[in-house]
N, C-alpha and C positions, 0 to 999 in steps of 0.2 A: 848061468843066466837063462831065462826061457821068456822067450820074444812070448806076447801077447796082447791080446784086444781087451781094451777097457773094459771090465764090467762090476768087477768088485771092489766094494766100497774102503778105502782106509783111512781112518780117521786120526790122524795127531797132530800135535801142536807140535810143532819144533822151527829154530829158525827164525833169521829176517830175511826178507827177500832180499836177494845183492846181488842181481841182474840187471844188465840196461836194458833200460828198460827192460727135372731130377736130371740129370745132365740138366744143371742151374743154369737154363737160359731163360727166367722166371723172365714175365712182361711186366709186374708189381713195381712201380720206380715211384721217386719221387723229385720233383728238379731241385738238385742242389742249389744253395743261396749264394748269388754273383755269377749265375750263369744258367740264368733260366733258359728254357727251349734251346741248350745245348748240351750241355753234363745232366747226366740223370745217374739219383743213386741207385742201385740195383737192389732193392731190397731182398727179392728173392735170396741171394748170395749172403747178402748181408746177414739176414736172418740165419741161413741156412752153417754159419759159422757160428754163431751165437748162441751155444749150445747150453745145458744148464746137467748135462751127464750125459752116462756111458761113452767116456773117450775125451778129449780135450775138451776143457770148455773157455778155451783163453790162451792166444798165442801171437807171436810176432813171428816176420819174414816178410810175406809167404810168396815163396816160389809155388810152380806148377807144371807138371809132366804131362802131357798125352803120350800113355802107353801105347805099345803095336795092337794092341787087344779093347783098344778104347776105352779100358778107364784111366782116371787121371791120376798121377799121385801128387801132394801139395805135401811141402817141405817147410818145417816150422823150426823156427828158434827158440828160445823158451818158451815153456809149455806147462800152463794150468791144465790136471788133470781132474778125475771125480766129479763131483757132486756142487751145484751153486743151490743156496736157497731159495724160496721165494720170493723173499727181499732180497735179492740179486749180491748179498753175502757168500765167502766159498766154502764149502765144509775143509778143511786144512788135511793133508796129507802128508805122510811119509817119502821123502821132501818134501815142499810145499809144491814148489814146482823142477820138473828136470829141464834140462839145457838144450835138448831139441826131440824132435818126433817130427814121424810122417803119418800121413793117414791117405787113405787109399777111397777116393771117389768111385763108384760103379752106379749110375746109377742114380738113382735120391738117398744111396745107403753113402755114411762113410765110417770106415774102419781104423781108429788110431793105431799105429804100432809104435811100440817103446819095449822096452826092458827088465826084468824085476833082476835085485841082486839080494840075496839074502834077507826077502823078502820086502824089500822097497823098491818104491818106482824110480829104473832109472832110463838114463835116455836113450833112444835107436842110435848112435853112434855114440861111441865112446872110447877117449882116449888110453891107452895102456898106464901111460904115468898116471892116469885117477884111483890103479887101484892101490891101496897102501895098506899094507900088512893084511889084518883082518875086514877093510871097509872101503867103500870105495867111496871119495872125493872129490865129488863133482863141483862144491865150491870152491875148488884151488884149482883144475884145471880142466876145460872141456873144452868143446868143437862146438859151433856154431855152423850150421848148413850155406852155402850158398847156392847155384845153379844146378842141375842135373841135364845129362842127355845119355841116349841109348847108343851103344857101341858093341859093335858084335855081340849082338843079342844079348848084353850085360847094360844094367843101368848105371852111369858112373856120376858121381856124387861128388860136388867138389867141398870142399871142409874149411873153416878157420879157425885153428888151435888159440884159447887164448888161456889167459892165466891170471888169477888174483894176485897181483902184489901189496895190494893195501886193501885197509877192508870199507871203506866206503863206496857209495855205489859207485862211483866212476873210474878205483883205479884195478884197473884191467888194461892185459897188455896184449899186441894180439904177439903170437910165437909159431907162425908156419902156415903155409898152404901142403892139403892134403885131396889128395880122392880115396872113394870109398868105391869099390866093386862090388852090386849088389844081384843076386841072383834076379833071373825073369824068367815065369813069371811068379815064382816064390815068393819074392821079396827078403830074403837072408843075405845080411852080409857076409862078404866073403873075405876080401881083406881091406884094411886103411893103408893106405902107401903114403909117404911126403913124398913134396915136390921142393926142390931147392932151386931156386931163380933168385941169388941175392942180387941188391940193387942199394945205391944209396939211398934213394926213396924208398921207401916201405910199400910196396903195393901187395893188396890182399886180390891176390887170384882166383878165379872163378864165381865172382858175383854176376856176371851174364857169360852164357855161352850161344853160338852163333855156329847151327850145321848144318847150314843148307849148301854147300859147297861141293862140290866134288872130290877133292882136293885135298883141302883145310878146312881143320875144324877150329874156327877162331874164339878166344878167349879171352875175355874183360876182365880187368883188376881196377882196384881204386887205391890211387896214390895220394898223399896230403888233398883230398877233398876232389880230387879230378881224375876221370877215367881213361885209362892205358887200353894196350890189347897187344896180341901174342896170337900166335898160330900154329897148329901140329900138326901132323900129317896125320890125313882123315884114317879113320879108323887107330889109329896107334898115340892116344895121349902121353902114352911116357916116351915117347922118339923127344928128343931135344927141339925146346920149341925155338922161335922163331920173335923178334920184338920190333915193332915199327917206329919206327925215327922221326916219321911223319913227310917222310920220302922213297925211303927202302927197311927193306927186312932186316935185320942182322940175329949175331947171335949173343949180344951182349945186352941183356938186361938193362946196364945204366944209359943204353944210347935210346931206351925207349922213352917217348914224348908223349904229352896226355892226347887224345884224339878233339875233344874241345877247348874252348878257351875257358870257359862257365867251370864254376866247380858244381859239381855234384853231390848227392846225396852218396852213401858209404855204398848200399844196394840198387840196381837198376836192371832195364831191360834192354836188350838188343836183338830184334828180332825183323822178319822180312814182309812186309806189307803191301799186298799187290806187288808192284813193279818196283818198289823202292824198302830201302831198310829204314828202321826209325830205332834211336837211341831217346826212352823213356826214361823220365829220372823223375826227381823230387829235389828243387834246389837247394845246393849245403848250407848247413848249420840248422837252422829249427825253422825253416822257410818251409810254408806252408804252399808253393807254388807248385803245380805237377807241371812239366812243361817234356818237349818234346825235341828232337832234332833229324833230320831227316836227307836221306844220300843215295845215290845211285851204287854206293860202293859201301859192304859191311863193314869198312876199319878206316875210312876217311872221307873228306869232301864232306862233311856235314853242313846243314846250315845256319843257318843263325836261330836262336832258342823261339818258339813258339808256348806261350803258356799256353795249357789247357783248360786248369781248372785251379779249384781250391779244396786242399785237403786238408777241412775243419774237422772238430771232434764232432760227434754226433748231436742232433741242437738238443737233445734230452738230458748231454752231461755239459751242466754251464761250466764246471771245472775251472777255475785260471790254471790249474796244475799240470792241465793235461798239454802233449802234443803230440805229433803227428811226422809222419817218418816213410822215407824206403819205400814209394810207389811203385808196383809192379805190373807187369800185362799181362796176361793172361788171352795170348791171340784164339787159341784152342775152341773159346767160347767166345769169339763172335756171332753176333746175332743182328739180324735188320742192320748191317756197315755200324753197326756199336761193338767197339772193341770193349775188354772187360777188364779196368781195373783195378788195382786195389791198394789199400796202406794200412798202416800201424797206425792203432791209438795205444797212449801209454801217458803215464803220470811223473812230474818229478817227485812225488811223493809214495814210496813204496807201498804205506798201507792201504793208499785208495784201491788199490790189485784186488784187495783183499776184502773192502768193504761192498767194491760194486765190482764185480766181473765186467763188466760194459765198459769199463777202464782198460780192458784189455783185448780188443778182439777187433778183427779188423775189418773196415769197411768198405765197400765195391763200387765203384762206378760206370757208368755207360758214357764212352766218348764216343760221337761221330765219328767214323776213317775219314771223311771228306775233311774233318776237322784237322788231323793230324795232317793229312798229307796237304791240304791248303788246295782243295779242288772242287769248290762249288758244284754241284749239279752231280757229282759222281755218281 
């Protein structure tokens, strides 16, 4: 396989889709509706993902990196690549789409990277069970991205293994938490490692990571719709972690307790804001609520949910098909105490993907900090 940057064109039809679904701190917004003169959408961003070629032009997640060398990398789950038309139709490719990519900010430039395997597009991580025989089979099994942080000078990438067991869109199973070792500042992977933490609950590890510690680098999962956390000893992610009870640490997995009471969305943020940490989400199930919660401690004492905003699909697709998903922060790019962030638009109808790109890309927000943290005048 030979990692590479989008630029040529490949055209076929193949396939249904059967997926679930300059330093951008533009001043261009516009106020979101239900919460004028406080949420602004950040068009610059918004735009600046909206791509129509050379590199992705349609993606869900999305996480984000501030590298040691200041550019950013943003970590996607499936990923339209190529060409959109002018009527915002996608030219169709060989897959249509692959099952994750990153792409590398520097700047106002950004650089997709992914894969090719015998001459189709496949994705920047990729599991060993996908190859089979002569081809490789990324609609029966792949990795979906979550969080990333830098650990002795390696970028570690946390992964969720899942797998088609049926072939309509929604049955997928997930099967593992994994990390990925990625060279810096190359960008080449170096190995995927599992992580085994079983539990009776199903928790998908590494959908937020938290390193500002000394100490510990702590770690988010999401169990039946509510958010866990885990701890390892900083610098050393495979040392044997750590699961909180919601009083003490132990080392058994099933004694860990979700940290709020609110269920949550599958993806979120957990990060350090001023003088306090704030657990970002998007409330579970197809709630279109982005809210907030907020602690003097990174893994308890939260408070009670603060809505922020509302994450509609954009007002130019009236869609009833569409929704909305997985709000994330992006602290990196704050600008003017507006933190920056973001969520997934997607359809329950596969081929809307495919008529209007705009179905698929995700949109930015500008929240006040004084908002978040509930401190007038800050």
């Amino acid at each position: 396989m030979k990692l590479r940057s989008t630029n040529k064109l490949l055209i076929t039809i193949i396939l249904v889709f059967t997926g679930l679904l300059l330093s951008c701190t533009g001043q261009r917004r516009s106020e979101q509706e239900g919460k004028p003169g406080v949420v602004t959408i950040d068009t610059s961003f918004t735009e600046f993902f909206a791509r129509d070629c050379c590199g992705l032009t349609g993606a869900d997640g999305i996480y984000s990196l501030l590298l040691p060398d200041g550019r950013t990398v943003w970590i996607f789950g499936d990923t339209f690549l190529g060409t959109v038309n002018p009527d915002k139709s996608r030219v169709l490719r060989d897959p249509i789409f692959v099952r994750n990519s990153i792409a590398v900010q520097d700047g106002d430039s950004l650089r997709t990277l992914y894969n090719q395997h015998e001459g189709r597009d496949a994705s920047y991580f990729i599991p060993e069970q996908a190859y089979k025989q002569d081809r490789l089979a990324e609609d029966s099994i792949w990795f979906w991205p979550g969080d990333a942080f830098m650990e002795n000078g390696k970028i570690i990438f946390f992964l969720s293994r899942f797998y088609q067991f049926e072939e309509d869109m929604w049955g997928i199973r997930w099967d593992g938490t994994y990390i990925a070792r990625v060279s810096f500042p190359e960008l080449e992977v170096e190995e995927i490692i599992p992580l085994s933490y079983p539990s009776d609950i199903e928790i998908h590890w590494g959908h937020s990571v938290c390193d500002d510690a000394d100490d510990f680098t702590y770690l988010f999962g999401t169990g039946e719709e509510h958010p866990y956390v885990a701890r390892a000893p900083k610098g050393n992610i495979l040392a044997p972690w750590e699961f909180f009870t919601g009083q003490a640490w132990v080392s058994d997995a099933n004694q860990a307790s979700p940290i709020i009471e609110d269920k949550s969305s599958e993806q979120f943020s957990v990060f350090k804001l001023k003088d306090k940490y704030v657990l970002l989400t998007q409330s579970a199930g197809f709630s279109k609520e982005i809210c907030s919660y907020t602690s003097d401690l990174s893994y308890t004492g939260f408070s009670e949910k603060t809505v922020l905003a509302v994450a509609d699909p954009p007002a130019h697709l009236p869609d009833s098909n569409l929704f909305t998903y997985n709000a994330l922060a992006h602290p990196q790019f704050i600008s003017g105490e507006e933190l920056l962030v973001s969520y997934c638009v997607n359809s329950f109808i596969p081929k809307d993907l495919l008529y209007n790109a705009d179905n698929y890309r995700p949109v930015f927000l500008r929240i006040p900090v004084e908002y978040i943290l509930k401190t007038p005048g800050l």
